[in-house]
Residue frames as a rotation matrix with the C-alpha (Angstrom) as fourth column:
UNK 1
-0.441 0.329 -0.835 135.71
-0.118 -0.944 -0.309 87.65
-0.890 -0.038 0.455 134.27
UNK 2
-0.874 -0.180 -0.452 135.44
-0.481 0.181 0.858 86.57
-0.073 0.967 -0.244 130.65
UNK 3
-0.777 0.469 -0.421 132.57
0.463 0.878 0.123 84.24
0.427 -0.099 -0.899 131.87
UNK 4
-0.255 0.593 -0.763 130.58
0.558 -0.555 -0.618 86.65
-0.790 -0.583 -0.189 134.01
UNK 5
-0.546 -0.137 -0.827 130.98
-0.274 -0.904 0.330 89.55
-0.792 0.406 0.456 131.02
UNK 6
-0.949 0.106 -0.298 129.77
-0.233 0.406 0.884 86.90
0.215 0.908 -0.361 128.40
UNK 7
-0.307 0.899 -0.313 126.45
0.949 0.312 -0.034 85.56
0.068 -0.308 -0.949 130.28
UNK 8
-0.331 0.452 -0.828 125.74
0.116 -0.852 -0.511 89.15
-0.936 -0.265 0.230 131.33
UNK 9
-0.711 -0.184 -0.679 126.25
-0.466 -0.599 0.651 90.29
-0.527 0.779 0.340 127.20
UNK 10
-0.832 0.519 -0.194 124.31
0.072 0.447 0.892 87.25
0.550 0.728 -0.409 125.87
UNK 11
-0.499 0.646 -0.577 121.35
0.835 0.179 -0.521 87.70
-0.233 -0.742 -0.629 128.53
UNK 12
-0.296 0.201 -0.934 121.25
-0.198 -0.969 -0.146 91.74
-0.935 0.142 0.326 127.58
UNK 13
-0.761 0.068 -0.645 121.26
-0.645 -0.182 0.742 90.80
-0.067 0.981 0.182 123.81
UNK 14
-0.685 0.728 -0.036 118.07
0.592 0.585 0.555 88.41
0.425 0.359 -0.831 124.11
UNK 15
-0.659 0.140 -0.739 116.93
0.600 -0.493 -0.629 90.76
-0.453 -0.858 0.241 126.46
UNK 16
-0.625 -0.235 -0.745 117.07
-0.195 -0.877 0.440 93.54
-0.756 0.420 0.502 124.06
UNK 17
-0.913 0.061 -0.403 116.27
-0.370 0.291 0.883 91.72
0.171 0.955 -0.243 120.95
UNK 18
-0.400 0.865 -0.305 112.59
0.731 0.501 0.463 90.08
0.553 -0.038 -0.832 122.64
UNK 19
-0.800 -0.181 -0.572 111.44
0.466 -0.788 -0.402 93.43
-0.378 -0.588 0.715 123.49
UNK 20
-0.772 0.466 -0.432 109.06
-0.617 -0.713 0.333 93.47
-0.153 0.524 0.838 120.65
UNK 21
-0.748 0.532 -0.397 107.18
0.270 0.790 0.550 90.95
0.606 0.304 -0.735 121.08
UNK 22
-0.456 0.469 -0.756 105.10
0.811 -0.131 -0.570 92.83
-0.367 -0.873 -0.321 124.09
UNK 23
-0.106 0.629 -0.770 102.86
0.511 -0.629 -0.585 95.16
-0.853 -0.456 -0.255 123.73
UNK 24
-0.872 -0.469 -0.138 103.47
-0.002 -0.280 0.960 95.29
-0.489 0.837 0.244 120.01
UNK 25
-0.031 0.997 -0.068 100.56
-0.118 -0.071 -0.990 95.73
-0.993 -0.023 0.120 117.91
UNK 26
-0.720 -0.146 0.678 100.96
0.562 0.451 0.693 93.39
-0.407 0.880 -0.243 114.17
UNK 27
-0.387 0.440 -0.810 99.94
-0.801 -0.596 0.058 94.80
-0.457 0.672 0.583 111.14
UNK 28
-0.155 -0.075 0.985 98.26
0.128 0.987 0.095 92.30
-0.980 0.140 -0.143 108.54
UNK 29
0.873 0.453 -0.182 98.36
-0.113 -0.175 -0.978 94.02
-0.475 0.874 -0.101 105.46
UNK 30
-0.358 -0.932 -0.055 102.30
-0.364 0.085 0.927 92.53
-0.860 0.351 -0.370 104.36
UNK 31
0.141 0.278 0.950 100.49
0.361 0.879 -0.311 90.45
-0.922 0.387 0.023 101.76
UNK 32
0.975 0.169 0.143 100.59
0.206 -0.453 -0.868 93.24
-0.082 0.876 -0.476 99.18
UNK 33
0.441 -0.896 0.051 104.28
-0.751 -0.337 0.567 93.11
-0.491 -0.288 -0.822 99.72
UNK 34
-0.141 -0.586 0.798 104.81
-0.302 0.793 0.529 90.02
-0.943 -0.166 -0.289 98.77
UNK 35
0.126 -0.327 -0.937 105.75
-0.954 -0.299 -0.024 88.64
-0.272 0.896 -0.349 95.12
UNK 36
0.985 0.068 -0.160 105.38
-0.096 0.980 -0.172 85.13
0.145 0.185 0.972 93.39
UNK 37
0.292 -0.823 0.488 108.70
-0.334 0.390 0.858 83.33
-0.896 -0.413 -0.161 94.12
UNK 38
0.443 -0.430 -0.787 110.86
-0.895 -0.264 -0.359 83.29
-0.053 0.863 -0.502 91.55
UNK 39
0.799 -0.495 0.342 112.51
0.229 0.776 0.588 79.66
-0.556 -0.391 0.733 90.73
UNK 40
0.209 -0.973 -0.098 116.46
-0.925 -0.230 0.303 79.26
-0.317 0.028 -0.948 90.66
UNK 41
-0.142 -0.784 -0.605 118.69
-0.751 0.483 -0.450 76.78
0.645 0.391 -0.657 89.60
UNK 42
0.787 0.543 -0.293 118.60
-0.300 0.751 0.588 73.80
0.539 -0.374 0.754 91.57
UNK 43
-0.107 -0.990 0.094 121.51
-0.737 0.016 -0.675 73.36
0.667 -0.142 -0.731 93.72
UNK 44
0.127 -0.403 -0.906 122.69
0.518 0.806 -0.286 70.56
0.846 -0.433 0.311 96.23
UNK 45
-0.696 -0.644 -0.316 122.53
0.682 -0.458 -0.570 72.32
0.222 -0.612 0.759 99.82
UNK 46
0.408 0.876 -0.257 120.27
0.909 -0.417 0.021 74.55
-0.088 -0.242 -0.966 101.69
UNK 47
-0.246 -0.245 0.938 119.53
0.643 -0.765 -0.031 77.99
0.725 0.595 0.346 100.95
UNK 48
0.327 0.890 0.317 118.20
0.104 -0.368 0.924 78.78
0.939 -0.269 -0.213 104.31
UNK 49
-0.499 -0.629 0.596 119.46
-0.724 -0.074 -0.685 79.95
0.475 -0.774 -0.418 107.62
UNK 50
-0.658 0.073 0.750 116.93
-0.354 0.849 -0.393 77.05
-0.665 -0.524 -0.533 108.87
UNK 51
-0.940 0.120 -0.320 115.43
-0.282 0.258 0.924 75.00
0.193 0.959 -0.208 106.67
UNK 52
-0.421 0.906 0.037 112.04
0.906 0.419 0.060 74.44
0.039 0.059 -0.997 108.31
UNK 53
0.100 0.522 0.847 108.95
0.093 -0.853 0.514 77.23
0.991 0.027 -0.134 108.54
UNK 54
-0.075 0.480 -0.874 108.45
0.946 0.311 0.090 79.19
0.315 -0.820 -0.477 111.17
UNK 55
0.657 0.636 -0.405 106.92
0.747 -0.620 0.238 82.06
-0.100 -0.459 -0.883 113.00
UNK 56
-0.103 -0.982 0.160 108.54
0.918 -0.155 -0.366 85.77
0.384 0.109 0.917 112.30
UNK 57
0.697 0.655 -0.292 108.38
0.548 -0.749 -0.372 89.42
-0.462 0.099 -0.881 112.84
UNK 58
-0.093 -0.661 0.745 109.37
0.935 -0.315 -0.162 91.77
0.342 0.681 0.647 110.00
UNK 59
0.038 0.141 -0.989 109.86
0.678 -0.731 -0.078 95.12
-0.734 -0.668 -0.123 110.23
UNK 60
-0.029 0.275 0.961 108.60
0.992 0.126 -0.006 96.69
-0.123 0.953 -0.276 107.82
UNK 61
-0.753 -0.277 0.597 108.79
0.387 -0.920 0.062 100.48
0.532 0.278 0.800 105.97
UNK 62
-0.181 0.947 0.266 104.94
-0.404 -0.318 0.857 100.89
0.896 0.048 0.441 108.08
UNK 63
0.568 0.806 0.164 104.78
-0.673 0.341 0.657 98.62
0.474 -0.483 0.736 110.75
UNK 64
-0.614 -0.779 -0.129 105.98
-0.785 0.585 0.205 95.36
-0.084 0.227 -0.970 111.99
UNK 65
0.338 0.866 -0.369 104.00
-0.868 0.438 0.234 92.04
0.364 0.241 0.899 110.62
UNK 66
-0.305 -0.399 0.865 104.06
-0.476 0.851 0.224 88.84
-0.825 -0.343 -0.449 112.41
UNK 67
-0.031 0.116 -0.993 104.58
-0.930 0.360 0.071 85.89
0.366 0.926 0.097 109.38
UNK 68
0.516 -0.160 0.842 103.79
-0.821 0.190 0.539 82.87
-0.246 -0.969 -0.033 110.71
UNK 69
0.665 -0.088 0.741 105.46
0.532 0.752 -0.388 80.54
-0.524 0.653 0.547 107.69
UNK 70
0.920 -0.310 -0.240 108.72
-0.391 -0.704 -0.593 81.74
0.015 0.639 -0.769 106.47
UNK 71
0.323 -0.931 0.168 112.52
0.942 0.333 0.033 80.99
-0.086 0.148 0.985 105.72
UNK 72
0.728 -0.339 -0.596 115.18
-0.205 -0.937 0.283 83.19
-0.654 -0.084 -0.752 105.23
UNK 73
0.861 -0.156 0.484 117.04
0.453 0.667 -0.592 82.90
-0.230 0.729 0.645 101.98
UNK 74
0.514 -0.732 -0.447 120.63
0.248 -0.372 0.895 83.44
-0.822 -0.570 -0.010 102.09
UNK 75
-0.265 -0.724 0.637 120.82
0.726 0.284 0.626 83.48
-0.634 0.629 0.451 98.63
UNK 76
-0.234 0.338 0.912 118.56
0.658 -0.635 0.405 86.51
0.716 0.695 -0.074 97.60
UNK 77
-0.723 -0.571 -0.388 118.06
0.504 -0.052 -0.862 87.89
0.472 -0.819 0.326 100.98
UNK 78
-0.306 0.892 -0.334 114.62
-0.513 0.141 0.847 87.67
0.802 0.431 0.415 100.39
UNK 79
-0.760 -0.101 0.642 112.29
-0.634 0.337 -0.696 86.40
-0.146 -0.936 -0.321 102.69
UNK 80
-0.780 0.199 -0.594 110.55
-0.356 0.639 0.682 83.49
0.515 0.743 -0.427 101.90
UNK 81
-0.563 0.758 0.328 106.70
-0.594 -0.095 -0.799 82.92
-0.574 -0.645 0.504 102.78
UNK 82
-0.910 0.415 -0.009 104.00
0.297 0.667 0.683 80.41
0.289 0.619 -0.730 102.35
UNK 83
-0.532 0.823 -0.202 100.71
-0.421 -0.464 -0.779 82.47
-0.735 -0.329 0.593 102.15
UNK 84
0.442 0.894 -0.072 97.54
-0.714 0.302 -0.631 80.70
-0.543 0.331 0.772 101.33
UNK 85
0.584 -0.103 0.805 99.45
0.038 0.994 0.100 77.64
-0.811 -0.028 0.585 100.62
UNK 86
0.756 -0.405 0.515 101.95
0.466 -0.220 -0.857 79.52
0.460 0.888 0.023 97.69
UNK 87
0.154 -0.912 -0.380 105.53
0.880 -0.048 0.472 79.95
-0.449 -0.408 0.795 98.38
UNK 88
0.571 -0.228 0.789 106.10
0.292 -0.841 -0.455 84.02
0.767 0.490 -0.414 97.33
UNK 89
-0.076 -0.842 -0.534 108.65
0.997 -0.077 -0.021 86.37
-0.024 -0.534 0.845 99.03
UNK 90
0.941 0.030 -0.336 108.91
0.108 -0.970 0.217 89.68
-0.319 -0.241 -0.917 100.53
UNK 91
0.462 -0.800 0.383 112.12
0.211 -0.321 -0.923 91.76
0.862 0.507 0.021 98.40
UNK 92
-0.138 -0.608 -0.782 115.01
0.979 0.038 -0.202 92.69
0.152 -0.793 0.589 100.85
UNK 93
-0.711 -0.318 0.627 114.38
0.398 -0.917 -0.015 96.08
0.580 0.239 0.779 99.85
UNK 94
0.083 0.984 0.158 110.91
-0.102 -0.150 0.983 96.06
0.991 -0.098 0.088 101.34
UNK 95
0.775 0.547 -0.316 111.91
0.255 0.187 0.949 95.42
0.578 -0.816 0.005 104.67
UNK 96
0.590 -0.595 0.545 114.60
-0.737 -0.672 0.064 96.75
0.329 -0.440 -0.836 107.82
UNK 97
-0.552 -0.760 -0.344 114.87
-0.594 0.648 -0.478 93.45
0.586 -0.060 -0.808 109.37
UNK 98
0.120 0.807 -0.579 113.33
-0.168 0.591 0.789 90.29
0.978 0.003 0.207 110.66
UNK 99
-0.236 -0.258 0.937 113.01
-0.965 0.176 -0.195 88.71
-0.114 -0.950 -0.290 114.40
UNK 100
0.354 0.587 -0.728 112.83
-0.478 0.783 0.398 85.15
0.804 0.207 0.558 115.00
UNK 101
0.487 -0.006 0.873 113.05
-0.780 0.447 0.438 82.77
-0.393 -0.895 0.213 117.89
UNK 102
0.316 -0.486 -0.815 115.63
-0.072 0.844 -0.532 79.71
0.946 0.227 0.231 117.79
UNK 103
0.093 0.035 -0.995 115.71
0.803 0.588 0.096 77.53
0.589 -0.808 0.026 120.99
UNK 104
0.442 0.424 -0.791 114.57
0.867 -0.428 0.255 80.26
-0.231 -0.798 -0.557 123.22
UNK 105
-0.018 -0.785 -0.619 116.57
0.643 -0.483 0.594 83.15
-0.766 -0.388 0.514 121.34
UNK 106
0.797 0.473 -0.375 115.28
0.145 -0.753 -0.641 86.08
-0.586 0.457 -0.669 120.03
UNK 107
-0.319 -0.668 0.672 117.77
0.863 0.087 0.497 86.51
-0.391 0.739 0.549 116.54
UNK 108
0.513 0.335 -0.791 117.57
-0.091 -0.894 -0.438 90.15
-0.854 0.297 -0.428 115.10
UNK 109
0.209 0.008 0.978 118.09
0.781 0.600 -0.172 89.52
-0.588 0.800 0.119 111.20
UNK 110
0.141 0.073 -0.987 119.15
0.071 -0.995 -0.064 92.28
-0.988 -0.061 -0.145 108.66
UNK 111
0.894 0.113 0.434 119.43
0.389 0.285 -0.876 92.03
-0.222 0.952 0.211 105.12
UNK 112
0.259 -0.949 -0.182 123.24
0.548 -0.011 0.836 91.94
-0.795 -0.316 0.517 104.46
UNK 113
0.081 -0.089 0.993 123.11
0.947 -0.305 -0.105 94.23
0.312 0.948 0.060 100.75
UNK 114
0.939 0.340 -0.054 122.89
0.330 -0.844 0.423 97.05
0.099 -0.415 -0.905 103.25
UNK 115
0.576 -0.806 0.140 126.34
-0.442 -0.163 0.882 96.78
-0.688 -0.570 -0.450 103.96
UNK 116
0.783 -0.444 -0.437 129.61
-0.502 -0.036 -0.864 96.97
0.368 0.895 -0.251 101.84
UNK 117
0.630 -0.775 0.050 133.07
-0.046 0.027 0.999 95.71
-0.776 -0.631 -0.018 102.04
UNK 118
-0.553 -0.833 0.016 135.73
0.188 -0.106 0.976 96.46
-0.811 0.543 0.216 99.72
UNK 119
-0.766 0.307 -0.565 132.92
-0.575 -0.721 0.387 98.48
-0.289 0.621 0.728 97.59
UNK 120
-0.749 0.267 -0.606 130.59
-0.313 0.663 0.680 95.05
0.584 0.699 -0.413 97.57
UNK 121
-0.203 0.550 0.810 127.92
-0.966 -0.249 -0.073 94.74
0.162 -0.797 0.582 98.89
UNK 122
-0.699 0.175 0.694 127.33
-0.261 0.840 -0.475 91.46
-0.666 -0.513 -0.541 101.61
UNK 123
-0.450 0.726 -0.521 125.14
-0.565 0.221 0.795 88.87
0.692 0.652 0.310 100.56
UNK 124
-0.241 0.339 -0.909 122.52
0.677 0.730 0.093 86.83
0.695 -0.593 -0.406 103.15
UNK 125
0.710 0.675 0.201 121.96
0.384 -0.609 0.694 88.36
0.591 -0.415 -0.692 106.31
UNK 126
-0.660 -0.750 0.040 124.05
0.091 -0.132 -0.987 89.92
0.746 -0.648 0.155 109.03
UNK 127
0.306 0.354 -0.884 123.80
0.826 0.363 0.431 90.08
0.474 -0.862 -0.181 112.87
UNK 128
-0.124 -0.689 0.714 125.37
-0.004 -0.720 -0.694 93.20
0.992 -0.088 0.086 115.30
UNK 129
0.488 -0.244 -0.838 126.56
0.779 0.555 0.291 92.64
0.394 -0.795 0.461 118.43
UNK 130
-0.618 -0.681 -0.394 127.48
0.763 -0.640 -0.091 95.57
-0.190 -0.357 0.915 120.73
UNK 131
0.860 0.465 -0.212 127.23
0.489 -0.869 0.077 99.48
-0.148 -0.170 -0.974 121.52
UNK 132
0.501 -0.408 -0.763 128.70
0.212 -0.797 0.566 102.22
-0.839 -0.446 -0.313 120.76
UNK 133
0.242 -0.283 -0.928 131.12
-0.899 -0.424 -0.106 103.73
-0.364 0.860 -0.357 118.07
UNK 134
-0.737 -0.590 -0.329 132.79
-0.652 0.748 0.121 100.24
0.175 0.304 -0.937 117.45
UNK 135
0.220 0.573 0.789 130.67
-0.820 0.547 -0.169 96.69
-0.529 -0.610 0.590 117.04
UNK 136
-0.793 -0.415 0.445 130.75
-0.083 0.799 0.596 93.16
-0.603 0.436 -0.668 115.85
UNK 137
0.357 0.723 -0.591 128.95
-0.886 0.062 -0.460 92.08
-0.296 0.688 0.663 112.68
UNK 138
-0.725 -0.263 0.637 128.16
-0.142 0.961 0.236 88.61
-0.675 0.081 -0.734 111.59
UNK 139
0.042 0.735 -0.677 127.22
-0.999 0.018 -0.042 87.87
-0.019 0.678 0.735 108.05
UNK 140
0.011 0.246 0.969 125.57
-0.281 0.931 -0.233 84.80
-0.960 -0.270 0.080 107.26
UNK 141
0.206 0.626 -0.752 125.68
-0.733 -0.410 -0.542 83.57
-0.648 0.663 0.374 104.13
UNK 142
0.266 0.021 0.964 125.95
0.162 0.985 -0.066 80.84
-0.950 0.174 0.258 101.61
UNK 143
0.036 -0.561 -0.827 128.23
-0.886 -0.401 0.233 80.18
-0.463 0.724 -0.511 98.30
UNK 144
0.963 0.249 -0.103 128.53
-0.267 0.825 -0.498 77.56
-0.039 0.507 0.861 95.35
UNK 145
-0.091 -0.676 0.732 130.98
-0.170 0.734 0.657 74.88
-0.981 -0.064 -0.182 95.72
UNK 146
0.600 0.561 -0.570 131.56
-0.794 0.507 -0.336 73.34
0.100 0.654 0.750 92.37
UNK 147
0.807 -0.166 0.567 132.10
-0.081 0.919 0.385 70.14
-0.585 -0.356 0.728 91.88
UNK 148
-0.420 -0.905 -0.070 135.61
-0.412 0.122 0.903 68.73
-0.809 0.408 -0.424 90.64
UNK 149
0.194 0.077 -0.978 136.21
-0.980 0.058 -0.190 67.92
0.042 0.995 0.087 86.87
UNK 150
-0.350 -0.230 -0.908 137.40
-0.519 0.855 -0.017 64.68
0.780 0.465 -0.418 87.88
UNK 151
-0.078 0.461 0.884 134.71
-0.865 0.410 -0.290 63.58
-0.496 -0.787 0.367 90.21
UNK 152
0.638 0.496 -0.589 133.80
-0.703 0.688 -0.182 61.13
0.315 0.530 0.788 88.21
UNK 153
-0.053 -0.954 -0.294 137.65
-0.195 0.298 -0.934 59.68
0.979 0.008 -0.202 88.16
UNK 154
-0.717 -0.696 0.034 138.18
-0.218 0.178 -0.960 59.76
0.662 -0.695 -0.279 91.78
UNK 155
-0.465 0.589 -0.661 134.99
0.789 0.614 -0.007 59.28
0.402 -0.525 -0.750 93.28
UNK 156
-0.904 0.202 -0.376 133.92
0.046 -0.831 -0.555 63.25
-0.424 -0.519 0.742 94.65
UNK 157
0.216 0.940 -0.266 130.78
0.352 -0.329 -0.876 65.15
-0.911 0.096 -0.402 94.28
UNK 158
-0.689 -0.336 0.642 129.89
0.708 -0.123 0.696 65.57
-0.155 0.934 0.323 90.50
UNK 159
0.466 0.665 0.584 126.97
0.796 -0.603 0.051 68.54
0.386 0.441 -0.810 91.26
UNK 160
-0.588 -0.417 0.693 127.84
-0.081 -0.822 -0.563 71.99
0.804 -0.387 0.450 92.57
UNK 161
0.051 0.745 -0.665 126.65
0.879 0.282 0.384 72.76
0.474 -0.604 -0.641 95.97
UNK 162
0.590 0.145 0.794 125.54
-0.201 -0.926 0.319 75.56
0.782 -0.347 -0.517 98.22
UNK 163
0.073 -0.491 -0.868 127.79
0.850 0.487 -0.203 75.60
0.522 -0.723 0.453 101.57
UNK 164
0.943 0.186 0.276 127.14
-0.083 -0.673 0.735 78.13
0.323 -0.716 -0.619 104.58
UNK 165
-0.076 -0.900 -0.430 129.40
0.895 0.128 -0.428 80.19
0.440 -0.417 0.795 105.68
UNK 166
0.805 0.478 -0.352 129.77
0.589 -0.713 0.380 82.65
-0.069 -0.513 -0.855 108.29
UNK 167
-0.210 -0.960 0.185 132.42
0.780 -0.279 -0.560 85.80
0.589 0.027 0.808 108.46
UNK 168
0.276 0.076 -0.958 133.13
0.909 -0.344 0.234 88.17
-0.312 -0.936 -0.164 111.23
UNK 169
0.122 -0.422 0.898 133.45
0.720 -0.586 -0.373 91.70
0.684 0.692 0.232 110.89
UNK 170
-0.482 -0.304 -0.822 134.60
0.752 -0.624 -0.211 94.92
-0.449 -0.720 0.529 112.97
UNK 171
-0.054 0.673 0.737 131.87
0.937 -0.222 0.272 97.67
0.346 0.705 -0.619 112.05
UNK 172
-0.215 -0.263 -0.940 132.87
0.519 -0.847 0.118 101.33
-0.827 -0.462 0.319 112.59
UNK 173
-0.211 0.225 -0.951 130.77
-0.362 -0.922 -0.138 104.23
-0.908 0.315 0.276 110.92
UNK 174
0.828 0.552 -0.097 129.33
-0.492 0.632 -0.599 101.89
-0.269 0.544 0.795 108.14
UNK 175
0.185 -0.604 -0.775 132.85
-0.902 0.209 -0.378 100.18
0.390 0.769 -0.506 107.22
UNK 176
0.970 0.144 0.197 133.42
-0.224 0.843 0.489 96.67
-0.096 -0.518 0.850 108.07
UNK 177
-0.127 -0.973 0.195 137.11
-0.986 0.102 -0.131 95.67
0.108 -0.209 -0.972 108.93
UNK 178
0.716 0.244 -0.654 137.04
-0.096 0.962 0.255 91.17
0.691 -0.120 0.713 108.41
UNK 179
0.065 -0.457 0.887 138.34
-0.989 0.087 0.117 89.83
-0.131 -0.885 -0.446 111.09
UNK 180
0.594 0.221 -0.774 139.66
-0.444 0.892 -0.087 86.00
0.671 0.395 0.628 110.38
UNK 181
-0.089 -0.737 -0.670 142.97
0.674 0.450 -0.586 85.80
0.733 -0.504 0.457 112.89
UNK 182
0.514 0.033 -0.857 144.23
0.835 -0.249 0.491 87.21
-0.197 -0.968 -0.155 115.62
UNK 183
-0.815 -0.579 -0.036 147.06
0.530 -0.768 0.359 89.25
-0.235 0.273 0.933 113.74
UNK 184
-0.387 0.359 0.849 143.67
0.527 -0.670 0.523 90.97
0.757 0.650 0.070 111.95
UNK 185
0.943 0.279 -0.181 142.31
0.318 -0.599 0.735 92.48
0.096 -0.751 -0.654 115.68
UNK 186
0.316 -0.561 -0.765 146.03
0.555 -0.545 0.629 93.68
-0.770 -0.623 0.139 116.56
UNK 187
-0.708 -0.672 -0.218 145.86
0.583 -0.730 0.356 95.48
-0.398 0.125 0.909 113.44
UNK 188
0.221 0.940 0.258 142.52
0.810 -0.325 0.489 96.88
0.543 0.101 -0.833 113.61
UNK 189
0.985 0.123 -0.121 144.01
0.155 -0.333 0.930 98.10
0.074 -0.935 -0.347 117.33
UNK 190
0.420 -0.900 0.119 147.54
0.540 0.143 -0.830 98.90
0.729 0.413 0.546 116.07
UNK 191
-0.030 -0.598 0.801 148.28
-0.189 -0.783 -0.592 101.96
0.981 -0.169 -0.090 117.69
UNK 192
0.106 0.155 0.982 147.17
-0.965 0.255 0.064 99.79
-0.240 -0.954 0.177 121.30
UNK 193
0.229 -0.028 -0.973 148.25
-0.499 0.855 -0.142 96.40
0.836 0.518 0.181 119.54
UNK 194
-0.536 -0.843 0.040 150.57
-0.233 0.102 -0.967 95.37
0.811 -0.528 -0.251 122.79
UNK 195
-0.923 0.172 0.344 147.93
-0.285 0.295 -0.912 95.58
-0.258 -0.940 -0.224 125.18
UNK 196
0.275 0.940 -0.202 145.38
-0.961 0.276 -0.023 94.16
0.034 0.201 0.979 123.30
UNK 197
0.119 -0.361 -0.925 147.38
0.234 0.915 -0.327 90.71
0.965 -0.178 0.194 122.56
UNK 198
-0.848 -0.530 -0.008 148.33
-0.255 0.422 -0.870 90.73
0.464 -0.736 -0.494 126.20
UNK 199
-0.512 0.824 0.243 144.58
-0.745 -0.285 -0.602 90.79
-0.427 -0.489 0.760 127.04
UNK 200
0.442 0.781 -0.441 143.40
-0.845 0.527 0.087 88.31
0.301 0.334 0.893 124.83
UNK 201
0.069 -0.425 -0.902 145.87
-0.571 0.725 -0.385 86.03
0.818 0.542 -0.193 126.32
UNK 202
-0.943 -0.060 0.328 145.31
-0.334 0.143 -0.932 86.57
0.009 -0.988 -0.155 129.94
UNK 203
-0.208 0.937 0.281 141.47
-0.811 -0.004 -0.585 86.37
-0.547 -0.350 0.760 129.26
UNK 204
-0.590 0.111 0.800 141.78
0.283 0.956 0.076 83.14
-0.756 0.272 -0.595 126.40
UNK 205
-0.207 0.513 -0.833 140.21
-0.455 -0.804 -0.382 85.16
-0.866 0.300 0.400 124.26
UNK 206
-0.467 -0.148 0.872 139.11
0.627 0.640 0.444 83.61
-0.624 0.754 -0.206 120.76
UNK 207
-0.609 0.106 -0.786 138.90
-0.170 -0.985 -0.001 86.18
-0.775 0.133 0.618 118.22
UNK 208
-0.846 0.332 -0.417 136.99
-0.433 0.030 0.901 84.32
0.311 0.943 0.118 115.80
UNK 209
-0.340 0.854 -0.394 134.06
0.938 0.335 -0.082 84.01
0.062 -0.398 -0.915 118.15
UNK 210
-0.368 0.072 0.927 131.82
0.283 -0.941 0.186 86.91
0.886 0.330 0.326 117.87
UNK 211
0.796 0.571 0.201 130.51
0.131 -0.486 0.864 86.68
0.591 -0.661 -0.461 121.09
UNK 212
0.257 -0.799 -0.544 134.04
0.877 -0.043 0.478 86.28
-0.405 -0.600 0.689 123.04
UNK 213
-0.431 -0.591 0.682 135.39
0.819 -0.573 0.021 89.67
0.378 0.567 0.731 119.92
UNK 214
0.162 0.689 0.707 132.52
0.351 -0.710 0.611 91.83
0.922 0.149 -0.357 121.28
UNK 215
0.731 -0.358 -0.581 134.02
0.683 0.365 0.633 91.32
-0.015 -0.860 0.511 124.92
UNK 216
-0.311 -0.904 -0.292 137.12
0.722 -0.425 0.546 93.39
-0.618 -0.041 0.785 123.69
UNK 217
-0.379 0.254 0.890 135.50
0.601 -0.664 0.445 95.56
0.704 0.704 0.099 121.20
UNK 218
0.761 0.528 0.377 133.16
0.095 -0.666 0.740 97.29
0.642 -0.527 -0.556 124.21
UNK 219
0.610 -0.562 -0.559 136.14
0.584 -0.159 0.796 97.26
-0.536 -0.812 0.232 126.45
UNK 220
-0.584 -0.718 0.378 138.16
0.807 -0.468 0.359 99.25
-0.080 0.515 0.854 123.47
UNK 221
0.015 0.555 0.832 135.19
0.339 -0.785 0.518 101.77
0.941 0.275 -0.200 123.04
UNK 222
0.953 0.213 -0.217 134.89
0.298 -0.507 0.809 102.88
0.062 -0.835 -0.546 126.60
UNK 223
0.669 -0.708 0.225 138.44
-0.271 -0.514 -0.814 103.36
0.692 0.484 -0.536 126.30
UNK 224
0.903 0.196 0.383 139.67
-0.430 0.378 0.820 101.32
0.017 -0.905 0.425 129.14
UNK 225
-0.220 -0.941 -0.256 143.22
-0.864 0.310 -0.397 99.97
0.453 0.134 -0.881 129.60
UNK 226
0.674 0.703 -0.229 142.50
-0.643 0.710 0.287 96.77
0.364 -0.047 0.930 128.84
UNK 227
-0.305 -0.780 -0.546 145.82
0.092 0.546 -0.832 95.22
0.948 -0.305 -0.095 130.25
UNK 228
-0.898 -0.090 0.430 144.64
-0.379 -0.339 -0.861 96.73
0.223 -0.936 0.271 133.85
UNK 229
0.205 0.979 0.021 141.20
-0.772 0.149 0.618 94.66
0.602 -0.143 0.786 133.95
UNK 230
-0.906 -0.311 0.288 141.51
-0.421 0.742 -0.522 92.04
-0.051 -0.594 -0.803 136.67
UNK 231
-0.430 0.707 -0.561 139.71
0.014 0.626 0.779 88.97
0.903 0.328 -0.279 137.06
């Protein structure tokens, strides 16, 4: 079942998500959006959810513009653009959220500052996964490593680096609930803890996959006794 429920979910969510590309009608006035690129620090490590250009649509406060030369920058959540051969960027503030294709898969992008957790607000981007009152969120984002004091001495990295990382969240009525183990879903779902762990063991569940968490999240919103699902 677990297999059938997943191909259906990822099939709906590209589905969904490459809807705008039809019959859409691109704006081309983003340019006055966009701002000289500020330069940062230099770091070891990419700042980008992919590190080459390529083709987007934003959605913008007016419109939606196709870009066909951008990045996404996990470190200002900023979108990065090479117009007329000059790298500038569109602010996070300026925009709802981006689309982009990766190996045949429409990606729906959001600027992760929208969203808090423990009164802070995300950095990079996030994903959402699911319907209804309850869904999965997946921020993307990217943090400095530094480098040991005694690299030198033992032989490690002697620069700081950037290192991607992704974290999973339960998202109910703007609050995010992290999700890292299993114990953190059976006490999201305390008061139904019992037949959630028996469910994630009959189905193999892996709660630190967002597509496999969204599987049990839409089966907890409809309100289903999820011990009584057969395969």
């Amino acid at each position: 079942m677990k297999t059938l429920i997943l191909s259906i979910l990822i099939f709906s969510y590209t589905f969904s998500h490459g809807q705008m590309r039809g019959g859409t009608e691109y704006i081309d006035n983003y340019a006055k959006l966009m701002t000289k690129k500020a330069k940062g620090p230099q770091l070891l490590g990419s700042v980008y959810v992919l590190d080459e250009w390529h083709s987007i649509e934003v959605m913008l406060k007016d419109g939606i513009a196709k870009i066909d030369k951008a990045k996404l920058n996990l470190q200002t959540s900023n979108i990065d653009v090479l117009y007329k051969d000059e790298e500038k960027e569109i602010l996070f503030k300026d925009y709802d959220y981006v689309n982009y294709s990766n190996k045949g898969i429409i990606n729906k992008y959001i600027p992760a500052p929208k969203y808090k957790s423990e009164g802070q607000a995300l950095s990079g981007f996030v994903e959402i996964l699911g319907e209804g009152q309850e869904k999965v969120l997946i921020n993307h984002y990217n943090y400095v490593r530094k480098a040991n004091s005694d690299a030198k001495i033992i032989g490690g990295e002697t620069d700081d680096k950037l290192i991607k990382k992704t974290d999973i969240y339960i998202l109910k009525n703007k609050k995010l609930f992290e999700v890292k183990k299993k114990k953190d879903v059976l006490e999201y779902y305390k008061s139904r803890s019992s037949e959630v762990e028996n469910y994630i063991k009959k189905e193999k569940l892996d709660v630190k996959n967002p597509l496999e968490l969204v599987l049990l999240v839409g089966l907890m919103n409809s309100n289903q006794d999820v011990i009584d699902i057969k395969n």
